[in-house]
C-alpha positions as CSV (number, residue, x, y, z in Angstrom):
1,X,-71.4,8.6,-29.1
2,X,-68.5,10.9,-28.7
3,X,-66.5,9.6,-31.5
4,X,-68.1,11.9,-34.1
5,X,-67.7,14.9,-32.0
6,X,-64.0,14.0,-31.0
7,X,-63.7,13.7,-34.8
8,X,-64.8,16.7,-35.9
9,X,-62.5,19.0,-33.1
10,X,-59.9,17.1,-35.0
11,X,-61.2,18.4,-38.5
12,X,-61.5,21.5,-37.7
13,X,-58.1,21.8,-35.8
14,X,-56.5,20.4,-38.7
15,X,-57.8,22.8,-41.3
16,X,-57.0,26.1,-38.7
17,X,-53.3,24.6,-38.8
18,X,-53.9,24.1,-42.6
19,X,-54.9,27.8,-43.0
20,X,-52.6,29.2,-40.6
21,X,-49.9,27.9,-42.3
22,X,-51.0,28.8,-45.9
23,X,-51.4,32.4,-44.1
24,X,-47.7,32.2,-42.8
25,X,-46.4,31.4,-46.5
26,X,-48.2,33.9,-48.2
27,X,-46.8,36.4,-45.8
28,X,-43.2,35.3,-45.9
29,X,-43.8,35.1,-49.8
30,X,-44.9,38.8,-49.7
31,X,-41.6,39.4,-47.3
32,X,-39.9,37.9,-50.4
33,X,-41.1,40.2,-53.1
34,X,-40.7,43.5,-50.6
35,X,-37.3,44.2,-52.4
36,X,-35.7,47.8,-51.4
37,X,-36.5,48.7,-54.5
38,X,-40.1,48.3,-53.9
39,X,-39.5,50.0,-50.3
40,X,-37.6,52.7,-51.8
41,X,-40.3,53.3,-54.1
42,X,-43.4,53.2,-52.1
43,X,-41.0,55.8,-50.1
44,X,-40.2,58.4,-52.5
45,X,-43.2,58.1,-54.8
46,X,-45.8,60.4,-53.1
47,X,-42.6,63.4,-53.5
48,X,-42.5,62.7,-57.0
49,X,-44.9,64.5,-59.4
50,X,-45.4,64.8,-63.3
51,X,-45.6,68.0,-65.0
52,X,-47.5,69.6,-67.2
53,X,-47.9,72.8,-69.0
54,X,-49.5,75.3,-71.9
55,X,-46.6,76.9,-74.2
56,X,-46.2,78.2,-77.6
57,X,-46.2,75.2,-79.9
58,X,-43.3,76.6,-81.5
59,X,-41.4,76.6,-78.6
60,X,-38.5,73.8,-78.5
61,X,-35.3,73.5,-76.8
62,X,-32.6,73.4,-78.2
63,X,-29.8,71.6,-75.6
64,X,-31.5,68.0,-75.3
65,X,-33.6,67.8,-78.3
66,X,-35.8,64.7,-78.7
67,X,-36.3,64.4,-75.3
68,X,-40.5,64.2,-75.4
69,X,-42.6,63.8,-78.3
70,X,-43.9,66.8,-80.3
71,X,-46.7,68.4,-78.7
72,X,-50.4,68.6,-80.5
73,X,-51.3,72.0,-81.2
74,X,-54.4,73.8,-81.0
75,X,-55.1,77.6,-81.3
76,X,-56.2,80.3,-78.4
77,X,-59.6,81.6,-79.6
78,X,-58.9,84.7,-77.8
79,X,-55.5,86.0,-79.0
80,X,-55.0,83.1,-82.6
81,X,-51.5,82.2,-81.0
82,X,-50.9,78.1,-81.1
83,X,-50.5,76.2,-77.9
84,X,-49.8,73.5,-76.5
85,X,-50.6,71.3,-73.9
86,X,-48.0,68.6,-72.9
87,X,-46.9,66.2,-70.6
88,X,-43.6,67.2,-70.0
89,X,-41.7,65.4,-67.7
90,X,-41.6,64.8,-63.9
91,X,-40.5,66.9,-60.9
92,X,-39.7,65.9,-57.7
93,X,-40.5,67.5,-53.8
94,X,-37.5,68.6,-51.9
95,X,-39.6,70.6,-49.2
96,X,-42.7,70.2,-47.4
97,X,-43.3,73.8,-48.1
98,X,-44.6,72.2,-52.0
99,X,-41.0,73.6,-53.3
100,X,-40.3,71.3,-56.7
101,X,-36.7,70.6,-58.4
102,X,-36.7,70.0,-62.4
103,X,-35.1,70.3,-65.0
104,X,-34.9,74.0,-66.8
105,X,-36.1,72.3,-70.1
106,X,-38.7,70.2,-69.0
107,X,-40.6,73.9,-68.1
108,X,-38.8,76.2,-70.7
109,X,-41.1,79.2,-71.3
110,X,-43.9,77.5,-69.8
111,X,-47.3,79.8,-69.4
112,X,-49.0,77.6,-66.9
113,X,-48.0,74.9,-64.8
114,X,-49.6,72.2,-62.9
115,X,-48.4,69.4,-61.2
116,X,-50.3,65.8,-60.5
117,X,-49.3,63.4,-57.8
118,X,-49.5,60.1,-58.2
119,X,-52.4,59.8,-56.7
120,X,-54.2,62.1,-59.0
121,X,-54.1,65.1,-56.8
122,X,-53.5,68.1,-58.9
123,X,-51.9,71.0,-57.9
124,X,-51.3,74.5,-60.2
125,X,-47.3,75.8,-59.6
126,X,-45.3,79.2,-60.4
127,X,-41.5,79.2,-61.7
128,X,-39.2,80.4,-58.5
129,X,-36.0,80.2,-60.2
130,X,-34.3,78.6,-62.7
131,X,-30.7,78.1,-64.2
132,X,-30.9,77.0,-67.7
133,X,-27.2,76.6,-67.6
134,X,-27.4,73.9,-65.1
135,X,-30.7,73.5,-66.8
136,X,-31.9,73.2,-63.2
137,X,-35.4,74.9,-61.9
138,X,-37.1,75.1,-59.0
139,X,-41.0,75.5,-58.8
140,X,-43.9,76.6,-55.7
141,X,-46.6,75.0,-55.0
142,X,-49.5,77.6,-55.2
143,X,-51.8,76.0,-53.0
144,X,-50.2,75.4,-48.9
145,X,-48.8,72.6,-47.6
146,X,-47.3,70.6,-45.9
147,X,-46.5,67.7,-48.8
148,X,-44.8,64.8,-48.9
149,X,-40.8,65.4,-49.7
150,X,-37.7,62.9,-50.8
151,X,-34.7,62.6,-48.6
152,X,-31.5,64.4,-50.6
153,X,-28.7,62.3,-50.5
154,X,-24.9,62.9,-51.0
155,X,-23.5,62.5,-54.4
156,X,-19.8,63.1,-53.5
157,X,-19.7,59.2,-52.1
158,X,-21.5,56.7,-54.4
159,X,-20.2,53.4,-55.8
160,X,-20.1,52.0,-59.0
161,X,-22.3,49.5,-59.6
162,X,-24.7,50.1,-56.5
163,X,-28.2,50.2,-57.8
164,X,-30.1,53.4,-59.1
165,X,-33.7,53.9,-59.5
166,X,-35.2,56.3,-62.1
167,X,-38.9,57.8,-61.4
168,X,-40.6,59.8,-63.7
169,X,-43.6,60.1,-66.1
170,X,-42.4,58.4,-69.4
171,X,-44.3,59.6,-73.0
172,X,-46.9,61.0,-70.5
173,X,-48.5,57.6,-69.5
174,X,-47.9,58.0,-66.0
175,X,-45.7,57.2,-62.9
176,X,-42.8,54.7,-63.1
177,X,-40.1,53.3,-62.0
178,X,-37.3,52.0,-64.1
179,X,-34.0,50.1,-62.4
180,X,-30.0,50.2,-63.0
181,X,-26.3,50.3,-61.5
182,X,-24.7,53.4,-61.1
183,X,-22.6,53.3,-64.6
184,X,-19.9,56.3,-64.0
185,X,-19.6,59.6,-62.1
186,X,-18.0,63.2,-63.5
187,X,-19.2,61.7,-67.4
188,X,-18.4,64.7,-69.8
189,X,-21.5,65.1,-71.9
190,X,-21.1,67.3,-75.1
191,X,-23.6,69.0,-77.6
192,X,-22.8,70.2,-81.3
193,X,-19.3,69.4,-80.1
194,X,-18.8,71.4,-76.9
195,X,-18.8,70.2,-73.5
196,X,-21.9,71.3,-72.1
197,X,-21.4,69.6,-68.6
198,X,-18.3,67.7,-66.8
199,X,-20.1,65.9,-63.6
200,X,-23.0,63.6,-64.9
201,X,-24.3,60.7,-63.4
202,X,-24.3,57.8,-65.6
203,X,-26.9,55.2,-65.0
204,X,-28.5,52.3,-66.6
205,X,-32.1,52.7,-65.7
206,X,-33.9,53.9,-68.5
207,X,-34.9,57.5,-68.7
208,X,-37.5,58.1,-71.2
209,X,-38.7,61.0,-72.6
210,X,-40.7,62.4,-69.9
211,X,-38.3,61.1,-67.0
212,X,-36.3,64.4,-67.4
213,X,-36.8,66.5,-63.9
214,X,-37.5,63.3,-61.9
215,X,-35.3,61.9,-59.4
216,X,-32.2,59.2,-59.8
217,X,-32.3,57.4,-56.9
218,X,-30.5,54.9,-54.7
219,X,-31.4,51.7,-52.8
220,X,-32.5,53.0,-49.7
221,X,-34.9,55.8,-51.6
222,X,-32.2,59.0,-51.3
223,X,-32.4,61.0,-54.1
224,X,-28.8,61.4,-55.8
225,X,-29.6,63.0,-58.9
226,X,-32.4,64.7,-61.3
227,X,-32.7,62.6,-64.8
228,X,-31.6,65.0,-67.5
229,X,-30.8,63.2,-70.8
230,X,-30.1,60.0,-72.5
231,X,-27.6,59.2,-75.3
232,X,-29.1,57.5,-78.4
233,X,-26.1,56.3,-79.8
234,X,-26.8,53.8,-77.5
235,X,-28.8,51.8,-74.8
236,X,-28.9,51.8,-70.8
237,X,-26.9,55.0,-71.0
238,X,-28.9,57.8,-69.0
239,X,-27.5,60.5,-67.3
240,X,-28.6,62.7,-64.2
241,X,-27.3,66.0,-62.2
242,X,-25.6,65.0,-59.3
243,X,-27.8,66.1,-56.3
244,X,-24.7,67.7,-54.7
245,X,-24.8,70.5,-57.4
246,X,-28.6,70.2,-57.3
247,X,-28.4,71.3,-53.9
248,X,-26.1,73.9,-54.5
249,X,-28.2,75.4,-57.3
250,X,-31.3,75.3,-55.6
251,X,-30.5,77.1,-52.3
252,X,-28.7,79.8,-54.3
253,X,-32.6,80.0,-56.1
254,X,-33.9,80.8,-52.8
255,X,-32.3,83.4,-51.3
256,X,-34.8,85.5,-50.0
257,X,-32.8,89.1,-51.4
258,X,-34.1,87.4,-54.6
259,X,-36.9,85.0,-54.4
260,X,-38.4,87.5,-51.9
261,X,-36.9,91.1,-52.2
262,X,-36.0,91.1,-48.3
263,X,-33.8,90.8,-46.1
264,X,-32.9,89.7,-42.7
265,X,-28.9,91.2,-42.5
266,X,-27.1,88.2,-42.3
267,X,-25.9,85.5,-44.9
268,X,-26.4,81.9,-43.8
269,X,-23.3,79.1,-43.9
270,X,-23.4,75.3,-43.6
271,X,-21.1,73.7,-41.3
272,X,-21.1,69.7,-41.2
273,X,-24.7,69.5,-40.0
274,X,-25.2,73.0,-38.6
275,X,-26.3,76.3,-40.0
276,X,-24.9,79.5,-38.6
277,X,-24.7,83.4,-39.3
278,X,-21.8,84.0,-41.8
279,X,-21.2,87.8,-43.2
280,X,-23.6,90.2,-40.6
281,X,-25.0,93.3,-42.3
282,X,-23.9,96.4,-40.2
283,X,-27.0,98.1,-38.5
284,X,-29.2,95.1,-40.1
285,X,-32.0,93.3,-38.2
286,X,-29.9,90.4,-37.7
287,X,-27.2,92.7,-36.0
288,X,-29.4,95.0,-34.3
289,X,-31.1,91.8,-32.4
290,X,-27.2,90.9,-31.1
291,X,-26.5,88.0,-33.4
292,X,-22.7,87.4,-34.4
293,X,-21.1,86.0,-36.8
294,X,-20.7,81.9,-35.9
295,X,-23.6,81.9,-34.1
296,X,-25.6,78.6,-34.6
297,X,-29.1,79.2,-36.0
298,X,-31.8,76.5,-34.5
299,X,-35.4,78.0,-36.1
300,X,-37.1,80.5,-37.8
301,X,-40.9,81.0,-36.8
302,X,-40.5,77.4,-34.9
303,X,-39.5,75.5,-38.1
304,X,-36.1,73.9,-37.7
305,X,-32.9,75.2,-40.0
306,X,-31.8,72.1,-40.5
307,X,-29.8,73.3,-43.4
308,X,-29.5,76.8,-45.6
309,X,-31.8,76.4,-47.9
310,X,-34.6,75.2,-45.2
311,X,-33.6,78.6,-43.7
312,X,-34.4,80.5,-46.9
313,X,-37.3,78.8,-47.6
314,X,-38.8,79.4,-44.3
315,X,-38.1,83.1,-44.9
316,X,-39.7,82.8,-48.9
317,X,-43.2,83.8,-47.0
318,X,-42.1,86.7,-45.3
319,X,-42.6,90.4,-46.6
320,X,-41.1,93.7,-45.5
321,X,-41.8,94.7,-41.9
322,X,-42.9,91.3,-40.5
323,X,-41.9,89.9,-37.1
324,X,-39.6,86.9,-37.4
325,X,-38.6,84.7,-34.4
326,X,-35.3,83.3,-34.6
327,X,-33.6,80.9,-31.9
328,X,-29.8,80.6,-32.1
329,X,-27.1,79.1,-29.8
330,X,-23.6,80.8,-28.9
331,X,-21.5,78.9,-26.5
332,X,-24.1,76.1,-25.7
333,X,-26.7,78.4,-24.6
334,X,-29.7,79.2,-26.8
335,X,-31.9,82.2,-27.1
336,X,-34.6,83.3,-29.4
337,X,-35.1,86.9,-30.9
338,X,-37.6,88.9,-32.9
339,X,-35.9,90.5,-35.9
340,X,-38.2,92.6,-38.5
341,X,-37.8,91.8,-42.2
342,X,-36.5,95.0,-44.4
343,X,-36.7,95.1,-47.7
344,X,-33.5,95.2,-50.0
345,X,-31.5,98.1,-50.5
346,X,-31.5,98.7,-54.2
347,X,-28.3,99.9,-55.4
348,X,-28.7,100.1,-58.6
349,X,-31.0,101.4,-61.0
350,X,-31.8,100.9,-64.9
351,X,-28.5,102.9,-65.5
352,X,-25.6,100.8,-64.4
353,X,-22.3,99.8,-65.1
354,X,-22.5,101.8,-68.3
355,X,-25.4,100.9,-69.7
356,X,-29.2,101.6,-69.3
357,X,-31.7,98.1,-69.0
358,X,-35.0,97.6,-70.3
359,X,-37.7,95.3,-70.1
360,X,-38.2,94.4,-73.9
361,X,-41.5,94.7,-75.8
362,X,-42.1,94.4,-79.4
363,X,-41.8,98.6,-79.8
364,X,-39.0,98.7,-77.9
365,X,-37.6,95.4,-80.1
366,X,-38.5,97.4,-83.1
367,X,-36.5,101.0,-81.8
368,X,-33.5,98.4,-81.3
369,X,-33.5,96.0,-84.4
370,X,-33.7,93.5,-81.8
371,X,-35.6,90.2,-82.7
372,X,-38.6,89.0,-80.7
373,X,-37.0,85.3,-80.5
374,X,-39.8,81.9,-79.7
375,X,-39.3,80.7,-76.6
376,X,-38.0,84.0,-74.4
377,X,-40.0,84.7,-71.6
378,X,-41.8,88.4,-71.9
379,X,-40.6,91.5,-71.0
380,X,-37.0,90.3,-70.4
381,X,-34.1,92.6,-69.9
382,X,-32.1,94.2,-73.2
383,X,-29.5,97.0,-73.1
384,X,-30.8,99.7,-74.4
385,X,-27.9,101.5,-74.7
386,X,-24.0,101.3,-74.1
387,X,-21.7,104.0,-72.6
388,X,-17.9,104.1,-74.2
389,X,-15.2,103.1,-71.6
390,X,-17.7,101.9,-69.2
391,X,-17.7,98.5,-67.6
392,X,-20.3,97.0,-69.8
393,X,-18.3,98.2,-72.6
394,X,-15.5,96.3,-71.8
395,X,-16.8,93.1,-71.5
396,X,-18.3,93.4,-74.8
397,X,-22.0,94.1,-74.0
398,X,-23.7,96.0,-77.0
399,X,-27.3,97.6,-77.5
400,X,-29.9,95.0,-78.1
401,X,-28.3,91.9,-76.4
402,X,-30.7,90.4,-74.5
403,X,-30.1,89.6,-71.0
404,X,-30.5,85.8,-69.8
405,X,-28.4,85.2,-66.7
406,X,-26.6,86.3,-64.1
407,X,-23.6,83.7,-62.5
408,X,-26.2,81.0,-62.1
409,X,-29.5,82.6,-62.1
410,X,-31.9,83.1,-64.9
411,X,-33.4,86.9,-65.2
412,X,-37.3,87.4,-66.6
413,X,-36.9,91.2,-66.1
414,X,-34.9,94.1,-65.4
415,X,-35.7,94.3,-61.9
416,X,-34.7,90.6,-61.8
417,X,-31.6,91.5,-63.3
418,X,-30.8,94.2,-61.1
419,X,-31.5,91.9,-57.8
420,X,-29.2,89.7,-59.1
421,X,-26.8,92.1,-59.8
422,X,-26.9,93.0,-56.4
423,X,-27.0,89.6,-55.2
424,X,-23.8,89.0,-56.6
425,X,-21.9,92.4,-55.6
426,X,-20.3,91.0,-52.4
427,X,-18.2,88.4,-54.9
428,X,-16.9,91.7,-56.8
429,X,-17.8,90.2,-60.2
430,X,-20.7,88.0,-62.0
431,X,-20.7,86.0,-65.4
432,X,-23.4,88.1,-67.2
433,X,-24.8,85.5,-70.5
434,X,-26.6,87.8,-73.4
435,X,-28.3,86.4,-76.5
436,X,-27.2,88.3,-79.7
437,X,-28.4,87.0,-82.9
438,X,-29.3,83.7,-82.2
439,X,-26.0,83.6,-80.3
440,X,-25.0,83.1,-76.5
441,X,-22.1,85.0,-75.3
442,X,-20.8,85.3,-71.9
443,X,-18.7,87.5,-70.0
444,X,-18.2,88.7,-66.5
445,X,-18.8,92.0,-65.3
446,X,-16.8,94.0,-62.7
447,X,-19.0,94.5,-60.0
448,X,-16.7,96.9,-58.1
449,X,-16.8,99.1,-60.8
450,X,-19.8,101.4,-61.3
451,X,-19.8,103.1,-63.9
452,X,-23.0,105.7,-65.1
């Protein structure tokens, strides 16, 4: 009688073992196909967001051409000027506060921007800075935080042949991932015959048009470069911006003197892995509240300074006359103190350096014989007019150059280009780029010298 019984334990036993150990190889089978890559992926890809945006159809650029497909144009009812809306590229999230690296081009002259995550969320974005000679920009997040962000690595110690990952959004169709080796470091890359940069990262993960702005990555999911371009002569050669100059670029886009118009009196500098108070403005907040030069600075507002341009961003919300707390160490001991924000000192006005600045308008375009050109941004700066002898003379600058940068900063207006004037001051001079006739020039102006 208890055969059946004993039988059927058995049975049952057997097929638990069975399904226990189908359950086992379908884990270790999933074990298997978790690659870094995937890992690095599942990492990185909530930072990393396609972009989109309404501009002038006409509107092209000019230094990577081909990179995305020509945009569908439609017409504003409102004003009869053509737009278009395009999926541009991709962008990825260096800081939780929703701050977003790309590439200058993938937003040039962009109306309105919005962001989508890849998990659909959509977020609108403003332009904080950019540097189209880097062709580097850095976008906000309009709507608060905190978001997901990607790990920055170090793009001073790679090896060739260790494997890259590209993300990005490629012909619009969404997030992807594409795989390589790290091909070459410091490539040269040239356009109509003129080096246009010496460091590229060369890689031979695909980057389609619409991967421009997104991050190069490696196999444990650092970031170590934004894609940029590819050369058609031939395939699996991409290049990227090595993050180390990414870096660089971006925390110089987010000093607060600019991005915010104040000021705290002291200039931040990185040491190894610390941050501390460099050049102390005499009688400034920062001096007044008894911090020195060398001191090491811990937090601002109890967000930790883990590097300068956490520190500026952390100082991005702050206006004139609000209460900072800031906690720094000197000789092992920390302290914190409660500094005011000032606003900048403006030095300069519209007459400067021996010439007078303008934001330009199609009147003021007309006075000048200046051309309105597609693709500038309005009301940016133009001289107006040009003293003899002075130090804008001397470099070259004439009436109705129009004003695009200043050392590695953009400038959307004169009071942009005055801040960044200013900005610059303390290195006595500042490559000043101008657009004259469908021609860029350069030169650099003596700061020290102020003429008018």
């Amino acid at each position: 009688m208890s055969m059946p019984i004993i039988t059927s334990v058995v049975t049952a036993l057997f097929l638990l073992l069975a399904a226990t150990g189908a359950s086992a190889q379908s884990k270790a089978q999933e074990f298997e196909r978790r690659t870094p890559v995937v890992v690095a992926v599942e990492r990185v890809g909530p930072a990393v967001v396609n972009i989109q945006c309404q501009r002038r159809a006409a509107v092209t650029h000019s230094m990577f051409p081909g990179l995305y497909a020509a945009p569908q144009a439609e017409r504003d009812p409102k004003t009869g000027e053509m737009y278009a809306n395009t999926e541009l590229g991709a962008g990825v999230v260096v800081h939780s506060d929703g701050l977003i690296v790309t590439n200058e081009h993938v937003i040039h002259s962009a109306d309105r921007l919005q962001v989508t995550f890849h998990d659909g969320t959509k977020r609108t974005a403003t332009l904080l800075n950019s540097n189209s000679n880097g062709d580097l920009a850095i976008l906000r997040i309009n709507e608060p935080g905190p978001y997901a962000c990607a790990e920055l690595g170090d793009s001073d110690h790679l090896m060739i042949g260790e494997t890259t990952i590209a993300l990005g959004n490629p012909f619009g169709i969404g997030s992807s991932a594409t795989t390589g080796i790290l091909s070459a470091c410091n490539r040269q890359v040239e356009f109509q015959g003129k080096p246009v940069f010496t460091d590229f990262l060369q890689t031979s993960a695909d980057i389609n048009p619409g991967n421009s702005g997104g991050p190069l990555l490696d196999i444990n999911g650092r970031v170590i470069g934004i894609n940029t371009a590819i050369d058609k002569r031939g395939q699996g050669i991409s290049y990227a911006i090595p993050i180390n100059r990414v870096k660089e670029t971006m925390t110089e886009m987010v000093v607060p003197e600019l991005a915010a118009g104040i000021s705290i009196g002291l200039d931040a500098v990185a040491n190894g892995t610390s941050v501390e108070a460099g050049t102390i403005t005499a009688a400034g907040p920062a001096a007044n509240a008894g911090i020195r030069t060398g001191d090491r600075i811990l937090s601002l507002d109890a967000h930790k300074v883990s590097s300068v341009f956490a520190l500026y961003v952390a100082l991005l919300g702050h206006r004139e006359g609000d209460s900072i707390n800031l906690e720094f160490s000197r000789e092992g001991k920390s302290r914190t103190v409660t500094i005011k924000a000032v606003a900048v000192d403006r030095q300069f006005g519209t007459k400067m350096f021996g010439m007078e600045v303008a934001d330009l308008s199609p009147t003021l375009a007309r006075h000048l014989g200046a051309v309105l050109q597609a693709g500038l941004p309005a009301g940016v700066p133009v001289v107006v007019s040009v003293e003899a002898n002075g130090a804008a003379e001397r470099i070259g600058l004439k009436k109705g150059d129009i004003l695009l940068a200043v050392g590695r900063l953009d400038v959307r207006s004169t009071a942009n280009f005055v801040s960044a004037l200013e900005r610059y001051q303390r290195n006595g001079g500042a490559t000043v780029r101008v657009l004259r006739s469908g021609k860029l020039l350069e030169g650099t102006l003596n700061l020290n010298q102020r003429d008018g």
